[in-house]
C-alpha positions as CSV (number, residue, x, y, z in Angstrom):
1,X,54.7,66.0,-56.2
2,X,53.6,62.5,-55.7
3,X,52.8,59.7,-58.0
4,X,50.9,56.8,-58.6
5,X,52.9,53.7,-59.3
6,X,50.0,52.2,-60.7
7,X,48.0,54.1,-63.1
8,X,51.1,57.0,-63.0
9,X,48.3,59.5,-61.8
10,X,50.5,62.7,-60.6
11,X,49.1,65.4,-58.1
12,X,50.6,68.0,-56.4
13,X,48.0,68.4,-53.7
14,X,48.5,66.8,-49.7
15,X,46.5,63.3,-50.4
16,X,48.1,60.0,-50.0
17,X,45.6,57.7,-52.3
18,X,45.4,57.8,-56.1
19,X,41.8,59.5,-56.7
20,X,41.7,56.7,-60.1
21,X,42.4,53.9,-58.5
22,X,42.9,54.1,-54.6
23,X,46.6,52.9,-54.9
24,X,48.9,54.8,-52.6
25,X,50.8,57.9,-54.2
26,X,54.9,58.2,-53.9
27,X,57.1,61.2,-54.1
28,X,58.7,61.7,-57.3
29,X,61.3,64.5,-58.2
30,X,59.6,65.3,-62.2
31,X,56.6,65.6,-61.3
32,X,56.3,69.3,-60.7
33,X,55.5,70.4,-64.4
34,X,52.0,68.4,-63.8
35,X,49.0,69.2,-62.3
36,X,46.2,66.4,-61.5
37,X,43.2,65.7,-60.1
38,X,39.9,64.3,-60.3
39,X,37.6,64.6,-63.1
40,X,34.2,66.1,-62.8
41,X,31.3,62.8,-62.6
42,X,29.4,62.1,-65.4
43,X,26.4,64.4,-64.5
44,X,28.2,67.5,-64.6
45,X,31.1,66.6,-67.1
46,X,31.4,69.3,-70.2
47,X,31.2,68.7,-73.7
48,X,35.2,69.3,-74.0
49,X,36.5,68.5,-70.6
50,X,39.6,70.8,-70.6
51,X,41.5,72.5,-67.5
52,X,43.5,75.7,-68.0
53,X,46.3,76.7,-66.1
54,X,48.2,79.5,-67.2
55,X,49.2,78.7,-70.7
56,X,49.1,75.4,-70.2
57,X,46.0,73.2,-71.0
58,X,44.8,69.9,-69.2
59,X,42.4,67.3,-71.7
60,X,40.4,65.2,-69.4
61,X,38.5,63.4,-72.0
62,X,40.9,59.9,-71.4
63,X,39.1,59.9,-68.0
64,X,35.7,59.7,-69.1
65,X,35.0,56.3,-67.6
66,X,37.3,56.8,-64.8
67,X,36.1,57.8,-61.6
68,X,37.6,58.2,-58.0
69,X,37.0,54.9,-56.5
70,X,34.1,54.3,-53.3
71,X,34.7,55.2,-49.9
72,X,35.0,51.7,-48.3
73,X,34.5,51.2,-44.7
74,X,36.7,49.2,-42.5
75,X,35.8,45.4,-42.1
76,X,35.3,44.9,-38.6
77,X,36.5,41.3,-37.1
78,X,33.7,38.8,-36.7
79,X,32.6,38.5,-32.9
80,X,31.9,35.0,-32.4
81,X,31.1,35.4,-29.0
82,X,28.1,37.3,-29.8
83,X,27.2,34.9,-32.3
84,X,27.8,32.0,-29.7
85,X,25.2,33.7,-26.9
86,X,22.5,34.3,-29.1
87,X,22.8,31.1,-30.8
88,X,22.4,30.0,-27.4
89,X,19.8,32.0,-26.2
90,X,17.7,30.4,-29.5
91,X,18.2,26.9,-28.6
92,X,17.2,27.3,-24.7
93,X,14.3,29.1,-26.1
94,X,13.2,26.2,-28.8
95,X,14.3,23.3,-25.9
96,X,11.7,25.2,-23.3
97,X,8.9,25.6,-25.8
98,X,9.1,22.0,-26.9
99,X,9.3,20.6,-23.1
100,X,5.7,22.7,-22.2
101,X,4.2,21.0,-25.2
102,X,5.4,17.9,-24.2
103,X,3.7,18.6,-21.0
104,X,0.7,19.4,-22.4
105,X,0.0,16.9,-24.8
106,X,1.3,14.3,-22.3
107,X,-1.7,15.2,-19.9
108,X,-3.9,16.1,-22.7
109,X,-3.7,12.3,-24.9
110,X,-2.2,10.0,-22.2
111,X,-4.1,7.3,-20.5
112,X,-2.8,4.6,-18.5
113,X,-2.8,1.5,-19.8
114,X,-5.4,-1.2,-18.7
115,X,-5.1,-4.4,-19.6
116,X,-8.9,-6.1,-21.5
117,X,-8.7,-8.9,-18.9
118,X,-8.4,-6.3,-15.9
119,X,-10.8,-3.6,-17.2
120,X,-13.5,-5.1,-16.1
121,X,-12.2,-6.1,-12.5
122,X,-11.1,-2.7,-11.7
123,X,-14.4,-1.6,-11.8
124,X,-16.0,-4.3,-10.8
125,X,-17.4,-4.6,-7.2
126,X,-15.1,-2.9,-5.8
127,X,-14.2,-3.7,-1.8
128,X,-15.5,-1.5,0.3
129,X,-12.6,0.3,2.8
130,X,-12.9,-1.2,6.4
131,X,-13.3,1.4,9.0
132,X,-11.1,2.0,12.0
133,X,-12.0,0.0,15.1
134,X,-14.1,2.8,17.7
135,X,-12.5,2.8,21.1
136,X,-15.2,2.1,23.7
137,X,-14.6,5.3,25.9
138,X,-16.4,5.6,29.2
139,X,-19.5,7.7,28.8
140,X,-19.2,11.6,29.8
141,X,-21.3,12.4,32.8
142,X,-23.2,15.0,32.5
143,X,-24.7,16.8,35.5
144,X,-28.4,17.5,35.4
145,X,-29.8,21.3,35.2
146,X,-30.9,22.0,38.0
147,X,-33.9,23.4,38.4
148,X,-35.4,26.5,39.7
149,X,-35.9,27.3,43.1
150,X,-38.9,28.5,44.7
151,X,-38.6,30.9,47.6
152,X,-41.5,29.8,48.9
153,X,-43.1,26.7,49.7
154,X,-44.5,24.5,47.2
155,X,-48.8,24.2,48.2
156,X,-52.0,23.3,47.0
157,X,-55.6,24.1,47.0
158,X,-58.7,21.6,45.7
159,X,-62.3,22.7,45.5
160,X,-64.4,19.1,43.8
161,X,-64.1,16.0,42.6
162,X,-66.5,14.4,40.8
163,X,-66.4,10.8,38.8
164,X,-68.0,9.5,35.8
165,X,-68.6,5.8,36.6
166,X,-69.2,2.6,33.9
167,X,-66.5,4.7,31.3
168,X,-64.9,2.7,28.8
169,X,-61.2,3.0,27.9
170,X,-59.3,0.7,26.0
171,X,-61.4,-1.9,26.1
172,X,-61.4,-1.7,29.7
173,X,-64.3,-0.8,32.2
174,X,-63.7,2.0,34.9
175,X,-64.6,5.0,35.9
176,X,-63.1,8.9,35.0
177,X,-62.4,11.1,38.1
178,X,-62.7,14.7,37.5
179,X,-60.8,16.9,39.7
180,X,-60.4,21.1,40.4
181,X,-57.5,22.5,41.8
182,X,-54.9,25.0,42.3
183,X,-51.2,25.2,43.0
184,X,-48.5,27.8,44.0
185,X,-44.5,27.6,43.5
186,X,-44.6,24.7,41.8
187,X,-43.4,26.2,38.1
188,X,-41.7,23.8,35.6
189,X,-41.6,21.1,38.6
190,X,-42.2,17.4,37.3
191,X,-45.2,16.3,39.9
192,X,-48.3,13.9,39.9
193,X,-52.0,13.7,40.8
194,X,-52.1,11.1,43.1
195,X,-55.2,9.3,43.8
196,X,-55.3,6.7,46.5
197,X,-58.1,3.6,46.9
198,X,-59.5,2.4,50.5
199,X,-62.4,1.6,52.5
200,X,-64.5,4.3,54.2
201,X,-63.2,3.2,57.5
202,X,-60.0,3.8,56.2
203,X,-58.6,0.5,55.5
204,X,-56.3,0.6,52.2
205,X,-56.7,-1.4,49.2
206,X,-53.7,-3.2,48.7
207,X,-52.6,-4.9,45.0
208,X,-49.7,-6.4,43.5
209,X,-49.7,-4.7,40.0
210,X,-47.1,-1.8,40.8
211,X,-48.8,0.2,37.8
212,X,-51.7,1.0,39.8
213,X,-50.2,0.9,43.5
214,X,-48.2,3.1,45.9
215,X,-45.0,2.4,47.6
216,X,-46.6,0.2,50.2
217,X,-48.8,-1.2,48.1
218,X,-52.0,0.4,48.4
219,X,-54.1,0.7,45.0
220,X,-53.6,4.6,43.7
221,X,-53.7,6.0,40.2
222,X,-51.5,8.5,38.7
223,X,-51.2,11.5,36.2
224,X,-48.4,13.8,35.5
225,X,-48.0,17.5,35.7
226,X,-45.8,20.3,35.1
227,X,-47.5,23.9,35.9
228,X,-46.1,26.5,33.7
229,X,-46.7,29.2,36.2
230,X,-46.2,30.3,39.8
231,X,-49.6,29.9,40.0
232,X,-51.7,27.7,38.2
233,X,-54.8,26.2,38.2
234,X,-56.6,23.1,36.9
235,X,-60.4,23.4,36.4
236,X,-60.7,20.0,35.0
237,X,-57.8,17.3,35.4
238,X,-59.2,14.2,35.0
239,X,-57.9,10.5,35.1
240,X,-59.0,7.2,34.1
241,X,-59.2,3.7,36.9
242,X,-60.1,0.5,36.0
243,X,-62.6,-1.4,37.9
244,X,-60.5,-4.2,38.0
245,X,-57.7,-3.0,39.4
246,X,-59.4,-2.5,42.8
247,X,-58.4,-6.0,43.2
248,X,-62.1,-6.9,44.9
249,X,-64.1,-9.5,45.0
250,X,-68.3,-9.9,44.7
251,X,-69.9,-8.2,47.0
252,X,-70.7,-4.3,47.8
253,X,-68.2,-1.8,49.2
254,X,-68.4,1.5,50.7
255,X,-65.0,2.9,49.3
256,X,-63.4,6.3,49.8
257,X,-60.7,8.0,47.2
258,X,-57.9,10.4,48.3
259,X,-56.6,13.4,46.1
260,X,-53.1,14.5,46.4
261,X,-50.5,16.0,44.9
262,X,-47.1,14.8,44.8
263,X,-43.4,15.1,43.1
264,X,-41.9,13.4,41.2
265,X,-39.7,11.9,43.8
266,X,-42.4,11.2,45.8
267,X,-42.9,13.9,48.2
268,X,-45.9,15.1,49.5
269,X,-47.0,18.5,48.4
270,X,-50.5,19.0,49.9
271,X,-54.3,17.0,50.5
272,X,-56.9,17.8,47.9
273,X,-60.2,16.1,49.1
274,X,-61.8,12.9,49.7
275,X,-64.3,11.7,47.9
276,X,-66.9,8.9,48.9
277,X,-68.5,6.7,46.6
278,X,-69.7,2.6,46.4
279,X,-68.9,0.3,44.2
280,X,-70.8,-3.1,43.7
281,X,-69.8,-6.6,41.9
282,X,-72.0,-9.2,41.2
């Protein structure tokens, strides 16, 4: 039989703990004529709460407002590691929020700081940025294209010339000779009509103004060419000579013009035709 020591609560039955007050029960030697345990809860209690055992009858009516006390867990010891770390974990979280809106409003409201006497010199005319000095470099050669060669010899073939004398051109007074011709193997090759001044006994005209005058000197006239094909032909090149660059005096001459065609170098390509004509000044 065991007893409580504090509320003398006797039971016979294998608990340790008084079901009145949750004090520990002790072994006592008198306590076998007793029988105790808990009475029924309030819900389910009976208008006389009696217990029979035998002959021998058990009031429970002094344990109306006594019940068997809670169950109460064990108090587990306070981890303040734990408490530590996440305490932690809160403050690097607050301190890394508040340094990105630092950031933010930094670039957001901050503006350097200018000065009212400088504000308007900052701006102001500003001087221009001085570029590098070029190094003179020798300039690249470049070879020339060369151009296309003919497989067969370059010729020519004239069939008139004809002139239109007193022309004016420029302001100046001259005469436009006509010429018809052909050429052969003479595509995209820089050339000139060619027409040279003398006397009909074949004595050149010689001048000094190198615009109107051959190599040695004898008066000529010039237009550039360029055929565009292999074989081309010219119904109606014409070009224009000043009187005045015949470089003779008053009198009448019996003169004599030669049509030729040259390159550009100054090679001869082939004789066109004479043509005869006179010319008079008074």
């Amino acid at each position: 039989m065991k007893k409580c020591q504090k509320c003398n609560f006797q039971n016979e039955a294998l608990i340790d703990f008084c079901w009145q007050c949750g004090s520990q029960l002790a072994n006592v030697s008198n306590a076998g004529n007793y029988y105790q345990s808990a009475p029924p809860t309030q819900e389910f209690r009976s208008e006389t709460p009696t217990y029979y055992r035998g002959n021998q009858t058990q009031d429970f009516s002094v344990y109306q407002n006594n019940y068997a006390p809670k169950h109460q867990t064990s108090v587990k010891p306070t981890n303040y590691g734990r408490i530590a770390i996440v305490l932690g974990s809160i403050f690097i979280f607050l301190l890394m929020v508040s340094g990105a809106g630092a950031a933010v409003a930094y670039k957001i409201f901050y503006r350097p700081l200018i000065k009212p006497c400088c504000r308007e010199e900052q701006y102001k005319n500003p001087e221009p940025v001085k570029p590098e000095p070029v190094k003179q470099t020798e300039p690249v050669k470049v070879a020339p294209s060369p151009k296309p060669v003919t497989t067969e010899k370059a010729s020519v073939s004239g069939e008139k010339i004809w002139v239109d004398y007193g022309v004016t051109e420029n302001g100046r007074l001259g005469m436009r000779i006509h010429v018809k011709f052909s050429v052969k193997n003479m595509k995209n090759e820089d050339s000139f009509l060619a027409i040279y001044f003398e006397k009909s006994n074949g004595t050149s005209l010689k001048t000094t103004n190198k615009k109107f005058a051959a190599k040695d000197g004898t008066v000529a006239v010039y237009r550039s060419m360029k055929p565009g094909y292999d074989e081309a032909d010219y119904k109606d090149f014409d070009v224009f000579m000043p009187y005045d660059e015949l470089n003779l005096g008053r009198g009448k001459y019996d003169l004599k013009m030669d049509a030729d065609v040259i390159m550009e170098n100054g090679d001869f390509v082939g004789h066109l035709d004479y043509h005869e004509f006179t010319y008079e000044r008074k």
